[in-house]
C-alpha positions as CSV (number, residue, x, y, z in Angstrom):
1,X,48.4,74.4,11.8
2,X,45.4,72.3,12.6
3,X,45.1,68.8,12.4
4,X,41.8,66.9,11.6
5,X,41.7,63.2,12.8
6,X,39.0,61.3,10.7
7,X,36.2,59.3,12.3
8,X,35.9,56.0,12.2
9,X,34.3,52.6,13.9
10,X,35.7,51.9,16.8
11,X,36.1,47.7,17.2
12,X,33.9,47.3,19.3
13,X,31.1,48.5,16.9
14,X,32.8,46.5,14.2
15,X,31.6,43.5,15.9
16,X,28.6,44.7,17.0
17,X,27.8,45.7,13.1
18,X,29.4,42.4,12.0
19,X,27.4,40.4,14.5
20,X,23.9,41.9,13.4
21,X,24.7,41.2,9.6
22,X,25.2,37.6,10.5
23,X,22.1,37.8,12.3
24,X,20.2,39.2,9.0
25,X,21.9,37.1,6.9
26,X,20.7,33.7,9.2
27,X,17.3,35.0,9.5
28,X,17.0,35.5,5.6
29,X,18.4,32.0,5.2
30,X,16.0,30.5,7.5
31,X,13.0,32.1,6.2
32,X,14.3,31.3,2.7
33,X,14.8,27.5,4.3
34,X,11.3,27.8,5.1
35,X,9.3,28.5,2.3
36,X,11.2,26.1,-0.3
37,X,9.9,23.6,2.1
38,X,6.6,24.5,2.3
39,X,6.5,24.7,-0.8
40,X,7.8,21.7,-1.1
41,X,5.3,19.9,1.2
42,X,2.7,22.0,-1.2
43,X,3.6,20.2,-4.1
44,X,4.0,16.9,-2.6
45,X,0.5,16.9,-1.6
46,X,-0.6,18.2,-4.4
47,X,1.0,15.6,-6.4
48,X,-0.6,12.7,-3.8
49,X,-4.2,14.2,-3.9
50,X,-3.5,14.7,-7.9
51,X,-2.8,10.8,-8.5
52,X,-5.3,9.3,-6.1
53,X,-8.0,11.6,-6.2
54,X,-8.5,10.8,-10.2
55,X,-8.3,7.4,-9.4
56,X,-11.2,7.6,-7.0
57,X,-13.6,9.6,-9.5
58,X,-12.7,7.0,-11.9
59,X,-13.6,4.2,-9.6
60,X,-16.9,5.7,-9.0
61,X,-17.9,7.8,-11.8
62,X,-17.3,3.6,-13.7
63,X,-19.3,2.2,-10.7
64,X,-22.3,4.3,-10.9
65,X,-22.6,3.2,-14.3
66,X,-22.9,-0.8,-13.3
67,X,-26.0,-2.6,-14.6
68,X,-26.8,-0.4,-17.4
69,X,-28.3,-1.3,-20.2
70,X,-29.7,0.4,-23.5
71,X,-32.5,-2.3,-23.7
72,X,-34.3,-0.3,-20.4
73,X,-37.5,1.0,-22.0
74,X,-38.3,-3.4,-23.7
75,X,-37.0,-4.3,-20.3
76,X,-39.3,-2.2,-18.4
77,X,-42.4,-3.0,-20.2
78,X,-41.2,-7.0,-20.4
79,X,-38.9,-7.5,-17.4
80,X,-39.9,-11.5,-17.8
81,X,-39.0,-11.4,-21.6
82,X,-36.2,-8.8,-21.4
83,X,-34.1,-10.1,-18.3
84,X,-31.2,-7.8,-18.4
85,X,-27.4,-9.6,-19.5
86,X,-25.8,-6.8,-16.9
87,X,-27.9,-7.8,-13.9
88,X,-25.7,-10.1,-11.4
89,X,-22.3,-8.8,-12.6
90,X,-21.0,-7.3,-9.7
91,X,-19.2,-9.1,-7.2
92,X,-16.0,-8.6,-5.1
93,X,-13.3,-10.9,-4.2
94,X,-8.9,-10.2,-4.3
95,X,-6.3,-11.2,-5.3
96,X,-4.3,-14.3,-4.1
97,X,-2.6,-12.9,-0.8
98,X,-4.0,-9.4,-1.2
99,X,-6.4,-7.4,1.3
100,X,-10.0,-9.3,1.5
101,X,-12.1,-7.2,-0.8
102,X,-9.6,-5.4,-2.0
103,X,-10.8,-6.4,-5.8
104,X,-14.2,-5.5,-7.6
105,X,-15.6,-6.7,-11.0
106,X,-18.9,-5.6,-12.9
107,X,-20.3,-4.8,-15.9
108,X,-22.4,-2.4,-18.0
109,X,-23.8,-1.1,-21.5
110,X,-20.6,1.0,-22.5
111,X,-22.3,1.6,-26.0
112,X,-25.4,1.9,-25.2
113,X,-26.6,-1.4,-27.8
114,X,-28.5,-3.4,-25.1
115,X,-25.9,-6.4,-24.8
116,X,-23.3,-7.4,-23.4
117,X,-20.4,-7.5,-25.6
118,X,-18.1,-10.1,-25.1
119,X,-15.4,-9.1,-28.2
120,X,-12.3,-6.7,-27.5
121,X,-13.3,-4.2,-26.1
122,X,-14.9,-5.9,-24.1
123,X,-18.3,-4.4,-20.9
124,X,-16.5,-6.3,-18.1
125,X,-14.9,-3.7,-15.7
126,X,-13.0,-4.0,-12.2
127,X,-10.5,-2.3,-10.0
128,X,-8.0,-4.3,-7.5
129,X,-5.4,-3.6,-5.3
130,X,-1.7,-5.6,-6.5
131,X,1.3,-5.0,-4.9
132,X,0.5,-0.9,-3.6
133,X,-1.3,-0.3,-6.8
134,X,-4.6,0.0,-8.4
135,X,-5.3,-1.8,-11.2
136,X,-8.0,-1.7,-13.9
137,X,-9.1,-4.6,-15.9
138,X,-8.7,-5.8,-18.8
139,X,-10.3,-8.0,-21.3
140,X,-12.7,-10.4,-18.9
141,X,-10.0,-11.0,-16.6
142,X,-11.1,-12.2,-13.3
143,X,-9.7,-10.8,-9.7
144,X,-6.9,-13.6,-9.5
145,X,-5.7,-13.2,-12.4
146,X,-2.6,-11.5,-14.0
147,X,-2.9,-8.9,-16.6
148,X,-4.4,-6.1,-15.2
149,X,-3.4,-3.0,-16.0
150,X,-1.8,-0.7,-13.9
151,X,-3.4,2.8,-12.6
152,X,-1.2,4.3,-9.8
153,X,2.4,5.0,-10.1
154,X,4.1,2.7,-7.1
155,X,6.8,5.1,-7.5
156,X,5.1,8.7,-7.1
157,X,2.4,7.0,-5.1
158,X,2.1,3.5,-2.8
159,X,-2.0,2.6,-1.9
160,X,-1.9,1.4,1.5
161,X,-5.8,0.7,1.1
162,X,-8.5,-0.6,-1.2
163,X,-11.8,-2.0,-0.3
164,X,-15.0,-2.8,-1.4
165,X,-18.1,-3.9,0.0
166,X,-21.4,-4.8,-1.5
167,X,-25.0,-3.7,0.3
168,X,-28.3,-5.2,-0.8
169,X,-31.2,-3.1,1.4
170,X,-34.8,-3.4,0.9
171,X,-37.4,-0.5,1.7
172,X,-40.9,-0.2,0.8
173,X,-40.4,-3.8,-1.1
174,X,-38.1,-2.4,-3.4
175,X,-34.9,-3.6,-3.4
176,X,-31.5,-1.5,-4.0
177,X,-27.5,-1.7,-4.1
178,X,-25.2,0.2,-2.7
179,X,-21.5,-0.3,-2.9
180,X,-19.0,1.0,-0.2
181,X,-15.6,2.3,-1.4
182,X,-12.3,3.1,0.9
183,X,-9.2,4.2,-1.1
184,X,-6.3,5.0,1.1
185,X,-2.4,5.8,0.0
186,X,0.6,7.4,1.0
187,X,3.2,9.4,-0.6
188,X,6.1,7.1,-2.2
189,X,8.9,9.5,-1.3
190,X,6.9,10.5,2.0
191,X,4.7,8.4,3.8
192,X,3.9,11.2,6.3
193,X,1.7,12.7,3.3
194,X,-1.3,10.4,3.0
195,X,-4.7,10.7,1.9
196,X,-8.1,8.8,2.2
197,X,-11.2,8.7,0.6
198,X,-14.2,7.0,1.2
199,X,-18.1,6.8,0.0
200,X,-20.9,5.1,-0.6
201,X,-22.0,4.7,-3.9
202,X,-26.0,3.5,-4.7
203,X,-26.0,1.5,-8.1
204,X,-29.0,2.7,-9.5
205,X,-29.6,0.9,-12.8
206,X,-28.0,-2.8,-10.8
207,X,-31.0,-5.5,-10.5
208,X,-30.2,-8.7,-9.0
């Protein structure tokens, strides 16, 4: 009679076996690990470049519009007679305690009728910085006062930076303005994700 042992592992390859599972089954983890925060990091900074950068196009897609007026073509051909109610209107200042220049007003022809209209609502725009947020503003109010309306969420996003500054240059004896524009902020949840932006914007239609 014969008898047949049956194979097995021995314990020492047990281990070994059990040993490189583990090993899989950390490196999976890891790599899993990995990607959810990448992805992570993805959608954070997607979510920062999301809520300032649409601040910033506001800021100067509104900007390039200062001094505007739908009287132009009377103006033109009777500057003297036709002085323009949106020339002047820009000017930057802040608010009490705030960043210097941290706070831009102006004003232009929103509907296109040639004045300046004074009634709710109203062609007097601005942008400040209050508190880590932009604001816009609202109903003639100047840069120190309250009332503004917010823009940015302080808690998705916290604006380390806002500045303006005003540039009058001369060329050929014609005159021309340029305003300069830094917007800076930083994650809420993660100030190592920050962004900044910064251009120079020529008002074309602003006379002063």
């Amino acid at each position: 009679m014969t008898v047949r042992y049956q194979g097995g592992y021995s314990l020492i390859e047990m281990i070994v076996a059990m040993a490189l599972a583990i090993g899989s089954l950390a490196a999976v983890s890891s790599l899993v690990g990995f990607s959810i925060g990448v992805n992570g990091t993805l959608l954070n900074s997607a979510r920062l470049n999301e809520e300032l950068g649409n601040v910033y196009a506001l800021i100067i897609a509104d900007l390039r519009r200062t001094g505007y007026s739908g009287n132009t073509v009377a103006m033109v051909s009777d500057p003297d007679a036709n002085l323009s109610p949106f020339r002047d209107s820009i000017s930057v200042s802040e608010y009490p305690g705030e960043t210097a220049q941290s706070c831009l007003v102006f004003s232009y022809d929103s509907n296109d009728n040639g004045m300046l209209d004074q009634a709710s609502p109203n062609e007097h725009f601005g942008y400040r910085l209050l508190d880590g947020t932009v604001e816009i503003r609202r109903n003639s109010l100047d840069c120190t006062s309250n009332g503004w309306e917010d823009l940015t969420d302080s808690n998705v996003v916290r604006v380390t930076s806002l500045r303006f500054s005003i540039n009058q240059t001369v060329q050929q004896g014609i005159s021309s303005t340029s305003v300069t524009v830094f917007l800076s902020g930083e994650l809420s949840a993660n100030a190592k994700l920050s962004k900044i932006y910064h251009t120079v914007v020529v008002v074309r239609n602003y006379a002063s």
